[in-house]
KEKE-3310 file (N, C-alpha, C; in steps of 0.2 Angstrom, whole numbers, plus 5000, padded with zeros to 4 digits):
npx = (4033:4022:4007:4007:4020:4023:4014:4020:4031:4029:4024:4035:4043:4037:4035:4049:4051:4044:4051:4062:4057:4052:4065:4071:4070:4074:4076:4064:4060:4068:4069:4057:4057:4067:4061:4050:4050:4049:4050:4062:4058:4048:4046:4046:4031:4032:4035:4028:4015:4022:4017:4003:4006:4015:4004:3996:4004:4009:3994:3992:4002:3996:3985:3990:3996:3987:3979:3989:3992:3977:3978:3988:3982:3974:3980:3987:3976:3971:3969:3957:3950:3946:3936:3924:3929:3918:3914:3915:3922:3915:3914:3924:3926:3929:3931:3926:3924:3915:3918:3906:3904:3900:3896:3894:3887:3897:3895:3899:3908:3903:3900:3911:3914:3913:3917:3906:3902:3891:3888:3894:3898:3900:3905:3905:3916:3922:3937:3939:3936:3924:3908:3899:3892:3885:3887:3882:3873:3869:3878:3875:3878:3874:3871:3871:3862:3850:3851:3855:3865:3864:3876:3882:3894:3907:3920:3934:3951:3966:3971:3987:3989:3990:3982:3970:3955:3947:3950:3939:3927:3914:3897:3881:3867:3855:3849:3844:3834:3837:3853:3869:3873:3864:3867:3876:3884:3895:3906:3920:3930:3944:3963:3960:3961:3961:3947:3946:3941:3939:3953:3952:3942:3928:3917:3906:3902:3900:3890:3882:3887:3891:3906:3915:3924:3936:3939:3947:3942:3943:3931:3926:3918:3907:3899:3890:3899:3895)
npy = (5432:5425:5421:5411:5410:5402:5392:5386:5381:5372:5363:5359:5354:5343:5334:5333:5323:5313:5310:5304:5296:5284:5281:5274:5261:5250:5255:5266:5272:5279:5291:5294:5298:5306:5318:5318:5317:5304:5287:5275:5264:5263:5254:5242:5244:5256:5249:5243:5253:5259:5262:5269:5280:5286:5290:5297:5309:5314:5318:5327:5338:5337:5345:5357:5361:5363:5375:5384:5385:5390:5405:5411:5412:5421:5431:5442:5453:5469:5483:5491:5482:5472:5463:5467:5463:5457:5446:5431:5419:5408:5401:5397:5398:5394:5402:5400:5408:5419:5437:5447:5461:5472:5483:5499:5516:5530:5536:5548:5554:5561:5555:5544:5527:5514:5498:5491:5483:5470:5456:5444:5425:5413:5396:5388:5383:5372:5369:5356:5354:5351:5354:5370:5380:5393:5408:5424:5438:5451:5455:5439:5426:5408:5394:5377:5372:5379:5392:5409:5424:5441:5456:5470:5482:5486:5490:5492:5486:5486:5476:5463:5461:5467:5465:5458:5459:5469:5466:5463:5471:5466:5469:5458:5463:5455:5442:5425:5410:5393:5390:5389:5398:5411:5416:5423:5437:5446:5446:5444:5448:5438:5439:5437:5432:5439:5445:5457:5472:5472:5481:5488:5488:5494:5501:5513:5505:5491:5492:5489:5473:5458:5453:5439:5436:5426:5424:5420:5419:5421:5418:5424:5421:5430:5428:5434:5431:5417)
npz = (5398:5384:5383:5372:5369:5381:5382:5369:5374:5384:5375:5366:5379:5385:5371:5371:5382:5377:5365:5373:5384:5373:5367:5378:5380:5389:5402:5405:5418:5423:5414:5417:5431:5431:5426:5433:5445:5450:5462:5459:5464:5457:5444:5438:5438:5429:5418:5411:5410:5402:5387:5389:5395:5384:5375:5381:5384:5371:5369:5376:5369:5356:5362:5367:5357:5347:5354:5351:5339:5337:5343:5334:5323:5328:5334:5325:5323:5318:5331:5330:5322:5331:5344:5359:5375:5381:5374:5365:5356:5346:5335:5319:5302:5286:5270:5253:5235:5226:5224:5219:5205:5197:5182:5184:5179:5188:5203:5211:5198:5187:5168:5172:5175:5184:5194:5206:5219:5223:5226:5240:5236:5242:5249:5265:5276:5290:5299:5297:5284:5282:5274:5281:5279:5269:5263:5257:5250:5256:5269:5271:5280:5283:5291:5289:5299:5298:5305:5304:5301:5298:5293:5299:5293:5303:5305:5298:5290:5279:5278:5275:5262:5248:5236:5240:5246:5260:5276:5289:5304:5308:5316:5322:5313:5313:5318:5315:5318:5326:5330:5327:5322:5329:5341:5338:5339:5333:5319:5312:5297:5291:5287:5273:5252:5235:5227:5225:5214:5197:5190:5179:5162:5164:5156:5148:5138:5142:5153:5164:5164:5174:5185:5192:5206:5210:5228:5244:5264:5281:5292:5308:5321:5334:5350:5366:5382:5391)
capx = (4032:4016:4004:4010:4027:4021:4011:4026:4035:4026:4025:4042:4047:4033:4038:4057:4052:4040:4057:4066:4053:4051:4070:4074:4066:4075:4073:4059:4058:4074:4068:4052:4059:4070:4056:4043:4052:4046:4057:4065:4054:4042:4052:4040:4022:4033:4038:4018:4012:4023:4013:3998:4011:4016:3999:3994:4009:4005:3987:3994:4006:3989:3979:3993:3998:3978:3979:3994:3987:3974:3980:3993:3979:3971:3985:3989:3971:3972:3966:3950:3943:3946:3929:3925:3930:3911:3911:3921:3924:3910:3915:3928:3928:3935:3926:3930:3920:3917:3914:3901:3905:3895:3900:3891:3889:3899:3891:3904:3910:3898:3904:3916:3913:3918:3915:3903:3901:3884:3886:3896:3894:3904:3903:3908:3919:3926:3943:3940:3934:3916:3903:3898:3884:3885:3887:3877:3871:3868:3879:3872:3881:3868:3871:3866:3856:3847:3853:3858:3865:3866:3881:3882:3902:3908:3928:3940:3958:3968:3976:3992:3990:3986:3979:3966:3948:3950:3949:3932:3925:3905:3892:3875:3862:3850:3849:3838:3834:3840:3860:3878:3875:3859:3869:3881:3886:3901:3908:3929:3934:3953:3967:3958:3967:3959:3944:3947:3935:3946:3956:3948:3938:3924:3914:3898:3901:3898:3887:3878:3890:3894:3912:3914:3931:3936:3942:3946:3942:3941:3925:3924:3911:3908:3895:3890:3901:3891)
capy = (5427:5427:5414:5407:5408:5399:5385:5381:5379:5365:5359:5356:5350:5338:5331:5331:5318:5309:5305:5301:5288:5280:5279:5271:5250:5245:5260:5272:5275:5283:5295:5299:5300:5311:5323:5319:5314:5297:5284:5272:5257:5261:5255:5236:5249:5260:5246:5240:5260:5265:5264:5273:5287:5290:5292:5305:5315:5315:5321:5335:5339:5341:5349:5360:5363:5369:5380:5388:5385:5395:5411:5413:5414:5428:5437:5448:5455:5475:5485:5492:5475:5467:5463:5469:5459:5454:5442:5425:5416:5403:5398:5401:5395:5396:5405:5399:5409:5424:5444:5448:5467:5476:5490:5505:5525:5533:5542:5554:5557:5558:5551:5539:5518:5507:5491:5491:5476:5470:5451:5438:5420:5408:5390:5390:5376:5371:5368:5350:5353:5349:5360:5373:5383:5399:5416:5428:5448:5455:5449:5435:5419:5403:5388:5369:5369:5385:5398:5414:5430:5448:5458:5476:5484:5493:5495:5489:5485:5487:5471:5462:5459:5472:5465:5457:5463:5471:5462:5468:5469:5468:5467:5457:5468:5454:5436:5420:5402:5391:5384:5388:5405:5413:5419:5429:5447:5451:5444:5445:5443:5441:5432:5436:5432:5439:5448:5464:5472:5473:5486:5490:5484:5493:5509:5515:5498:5486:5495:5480:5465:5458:5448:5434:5435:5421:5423:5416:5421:5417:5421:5422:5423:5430:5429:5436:5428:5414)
capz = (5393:5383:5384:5365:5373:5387:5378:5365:5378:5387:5369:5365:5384:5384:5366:5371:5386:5373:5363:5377:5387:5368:5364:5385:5381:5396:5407:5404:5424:5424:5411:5419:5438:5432:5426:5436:5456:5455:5464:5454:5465:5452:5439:5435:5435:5423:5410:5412:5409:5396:5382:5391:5396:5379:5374:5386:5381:5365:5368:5379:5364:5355:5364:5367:5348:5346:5356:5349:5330:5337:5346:5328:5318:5330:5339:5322:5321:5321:5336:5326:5320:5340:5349:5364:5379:5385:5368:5364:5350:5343:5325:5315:5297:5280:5265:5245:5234:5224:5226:5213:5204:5194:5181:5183:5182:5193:5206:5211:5191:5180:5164:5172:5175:5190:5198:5210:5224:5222:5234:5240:5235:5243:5253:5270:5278:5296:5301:5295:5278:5281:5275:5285:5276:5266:5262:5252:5247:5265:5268:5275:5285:5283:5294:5288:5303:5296:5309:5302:5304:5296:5298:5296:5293:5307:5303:5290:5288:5272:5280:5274:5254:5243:5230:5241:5249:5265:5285:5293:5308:5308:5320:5319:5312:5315:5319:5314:5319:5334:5329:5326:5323:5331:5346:5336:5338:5331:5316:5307:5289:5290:5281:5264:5247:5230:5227:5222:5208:5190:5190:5171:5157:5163:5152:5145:5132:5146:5157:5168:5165:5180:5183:5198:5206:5217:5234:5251:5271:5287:5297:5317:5325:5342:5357:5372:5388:5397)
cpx = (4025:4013:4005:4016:4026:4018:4016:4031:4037:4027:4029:4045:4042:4035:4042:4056:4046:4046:4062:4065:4053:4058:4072:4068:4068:4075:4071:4058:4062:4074:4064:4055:4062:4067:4051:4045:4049:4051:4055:4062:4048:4042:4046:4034:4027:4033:4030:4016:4014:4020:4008:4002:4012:4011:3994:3999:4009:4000:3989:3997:3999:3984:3983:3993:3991:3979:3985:3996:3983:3974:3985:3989:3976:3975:3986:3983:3973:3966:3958:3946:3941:3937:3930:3926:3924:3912:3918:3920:3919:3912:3918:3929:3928:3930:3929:3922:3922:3915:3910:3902:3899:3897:3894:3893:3892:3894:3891:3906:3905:3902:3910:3911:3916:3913:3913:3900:3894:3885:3893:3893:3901:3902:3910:3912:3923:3933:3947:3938:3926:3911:3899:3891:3888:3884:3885:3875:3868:3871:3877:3877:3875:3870:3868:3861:3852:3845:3856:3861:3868:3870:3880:3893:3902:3914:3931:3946:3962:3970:3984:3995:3985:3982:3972:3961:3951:3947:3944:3932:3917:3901:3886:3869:3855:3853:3844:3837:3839:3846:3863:3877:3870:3862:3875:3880:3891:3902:3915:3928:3941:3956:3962:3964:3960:3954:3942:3944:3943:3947:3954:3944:3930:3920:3909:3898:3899:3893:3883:3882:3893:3899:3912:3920:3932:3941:3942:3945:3943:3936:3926:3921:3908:3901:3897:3893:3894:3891)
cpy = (5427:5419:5410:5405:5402:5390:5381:5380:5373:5360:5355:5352:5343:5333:5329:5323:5313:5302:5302:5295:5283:5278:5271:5266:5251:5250:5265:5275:5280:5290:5299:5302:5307:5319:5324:5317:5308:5292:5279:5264:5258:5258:5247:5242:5252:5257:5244:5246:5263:5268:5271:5281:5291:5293:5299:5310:5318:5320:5326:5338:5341:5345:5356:5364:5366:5373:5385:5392:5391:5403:5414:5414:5420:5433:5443:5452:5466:5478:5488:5486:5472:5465:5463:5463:5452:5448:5436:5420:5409:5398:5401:5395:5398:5398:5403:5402:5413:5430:5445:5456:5467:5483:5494:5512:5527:5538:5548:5558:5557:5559:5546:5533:5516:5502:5491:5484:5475:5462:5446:5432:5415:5401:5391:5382:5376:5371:5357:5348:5352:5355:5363:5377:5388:5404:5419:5435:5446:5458:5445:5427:5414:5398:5381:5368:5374:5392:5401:5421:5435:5451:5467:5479:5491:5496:5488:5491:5483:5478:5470:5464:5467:5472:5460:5463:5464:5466:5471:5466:5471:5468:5463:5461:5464:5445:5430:5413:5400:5387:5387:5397:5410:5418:5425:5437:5451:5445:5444:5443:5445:5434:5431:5436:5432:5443:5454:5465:5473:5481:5491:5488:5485:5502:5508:5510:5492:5488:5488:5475:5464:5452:5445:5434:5431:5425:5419:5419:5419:5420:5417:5426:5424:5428:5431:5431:5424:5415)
cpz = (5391:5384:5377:5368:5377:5385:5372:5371:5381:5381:5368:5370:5385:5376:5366:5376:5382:5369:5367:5381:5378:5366:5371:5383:5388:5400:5408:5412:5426:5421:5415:5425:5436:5428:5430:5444:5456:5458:5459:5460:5459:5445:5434:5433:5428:5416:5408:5406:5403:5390:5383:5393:5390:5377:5377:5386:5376:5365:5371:5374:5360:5355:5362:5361:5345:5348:5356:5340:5329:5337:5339:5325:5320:5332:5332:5321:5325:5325:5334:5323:5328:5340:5354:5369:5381:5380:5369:5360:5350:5338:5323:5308:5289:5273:5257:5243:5230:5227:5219:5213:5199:5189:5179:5182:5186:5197:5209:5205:5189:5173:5164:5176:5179:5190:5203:5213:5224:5229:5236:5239:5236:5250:5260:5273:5284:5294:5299:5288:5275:5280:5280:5286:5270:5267:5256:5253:5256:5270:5274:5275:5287:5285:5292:5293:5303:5300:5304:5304:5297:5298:5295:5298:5298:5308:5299:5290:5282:5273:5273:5267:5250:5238:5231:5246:5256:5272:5287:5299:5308:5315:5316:5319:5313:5314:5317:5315:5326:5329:5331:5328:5326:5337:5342:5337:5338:5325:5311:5305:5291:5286:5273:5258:5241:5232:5225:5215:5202:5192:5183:5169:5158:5162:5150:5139:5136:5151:5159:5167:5172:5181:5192:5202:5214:5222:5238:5257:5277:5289:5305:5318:5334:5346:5363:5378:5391:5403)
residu = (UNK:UNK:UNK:UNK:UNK:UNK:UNK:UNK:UNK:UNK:UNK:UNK:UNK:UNK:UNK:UNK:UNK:UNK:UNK:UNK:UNK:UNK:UNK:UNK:UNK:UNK:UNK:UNK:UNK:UNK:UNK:UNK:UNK:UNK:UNK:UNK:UNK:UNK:UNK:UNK:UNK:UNK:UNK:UNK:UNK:UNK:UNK:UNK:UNK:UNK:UNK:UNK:UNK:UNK:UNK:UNK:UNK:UNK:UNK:UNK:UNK:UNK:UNK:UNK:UNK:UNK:UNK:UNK:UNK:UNK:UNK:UNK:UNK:UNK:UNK:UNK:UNK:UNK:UNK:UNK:UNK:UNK:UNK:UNK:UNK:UNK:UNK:UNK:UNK:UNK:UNK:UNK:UNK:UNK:UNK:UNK:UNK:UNK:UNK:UNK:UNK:UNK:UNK:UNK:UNK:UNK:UNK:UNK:UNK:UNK:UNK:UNK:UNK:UNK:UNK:UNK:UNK:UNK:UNK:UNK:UNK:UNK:UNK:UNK:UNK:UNK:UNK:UNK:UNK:UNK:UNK:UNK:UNK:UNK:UNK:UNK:UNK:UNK:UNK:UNK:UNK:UNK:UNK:UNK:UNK:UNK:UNK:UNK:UNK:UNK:UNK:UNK:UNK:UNK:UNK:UNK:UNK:UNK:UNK:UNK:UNK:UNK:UNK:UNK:UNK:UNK:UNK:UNK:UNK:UNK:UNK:UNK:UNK:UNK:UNK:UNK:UNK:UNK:UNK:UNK:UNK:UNK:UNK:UNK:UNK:UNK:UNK:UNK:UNK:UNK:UNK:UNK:UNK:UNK:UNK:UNK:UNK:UNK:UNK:UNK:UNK:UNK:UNK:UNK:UNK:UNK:UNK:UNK:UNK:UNK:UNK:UNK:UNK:UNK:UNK:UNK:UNK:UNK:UNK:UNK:UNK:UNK:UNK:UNK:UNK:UNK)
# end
């Protein structure tokens, strides 16, 4: 059984005896006894506790449920972006923004026009919605407590959606300032949606214009094991 397996498991049996002590008014001892061996002289402490029981069930059911939230956002990550073991998850948050293109010369053809990636520009935000900082040409990751990190691209997966920018795996090419992210040294783009430079509209008539196309990410951010 995997450890997700393992954690919905506790989940659901934990939940089931949440609705079973809150259904039993007149005999919640009966309920727990019969999960947890208590004798049934503790039957007065039980009716007293109930409340505080459900409440730590709950919070177990919680905690639980994180950590099953989490492991599903990271379990499909393909074996070329990974991080190596030494490292372990810091930060992970949510990117709305755009990709900035550019139509230029080709530098392979000469006489033909593409779309060329010039930066990212998008606001960064937790798990709670709260801003986080930004992203910018470097690409660079800027923390509100003015930690930063450079990433340099060290592999890439087409990932799921096609008509989005691809899941990377970076390293830190350099680091700056005491916070969030100063310790960093690795960094994931996964679960992107959008992005992707036009597929046309651009030739020796438009040469220099540059188009904004929203997207979204997730960024995680690794460090060295304490």
């Amino acid at each position: 059984m995997t450890s997700i397996e393992k954690t919905s498991t506790v989940v659901a049996r934990t939940a089931f005896v949440i609705t079973e002590v809150a259904r039993s008014r007149e005999r919640p001892a009966l309920v727990l006894g019969a999960y947890y061996d208590l004798p049934m002289t503790w039957e007065p402490a039980l009716h007293q506790h109930r409340a505080a029981t459900i409440w730590y069930l709950l919070a177990v059911v919680m905690i639980a449920g994180c950590a099953v939230s989490k492991a599903d956002r990271t379990s499909n990550i393909p074996a070329p972006l990974r991080v190596p073991a030494s490292q372990t998850l810091i930060r992970e948050v949510q990117a709305t923004g755009v990709q900035i293109y550019e139509c230029t010369p080709s530098n392979q053809e000469p006489g033909r026009f593409e779309w060329t990636f010039r930066a990212p520009e998008a606001v960064l935000r937790d798990r709670s919605g709260n801003v986080f900082g930004r992203h910018y040409a470097g690409p660079t990751w800027e923390a509100e407590d003015g930690s930063k990190v450079v990433g340099e691209v060290r592999a890439r997966d087409d990932g799921p959606d096609a008509n989005a920018i691809p899941w990377l795996l970076l390293s830190a090419a350099s680091t700056s300032g005491q916070g969030a992210l100063s310790r960093t040294e690795s960094i994931q783009r996964l679960h992107t949606a959008g992005g992707r430079a036009p597929a046309g509209g651009c030739d020796q008539r438009v040469v220099g214009k540059e188009v904004r196309v929203p997207y979204k990410a997730d960024y995680y951010f690794y460090a060295a094991r304490r």
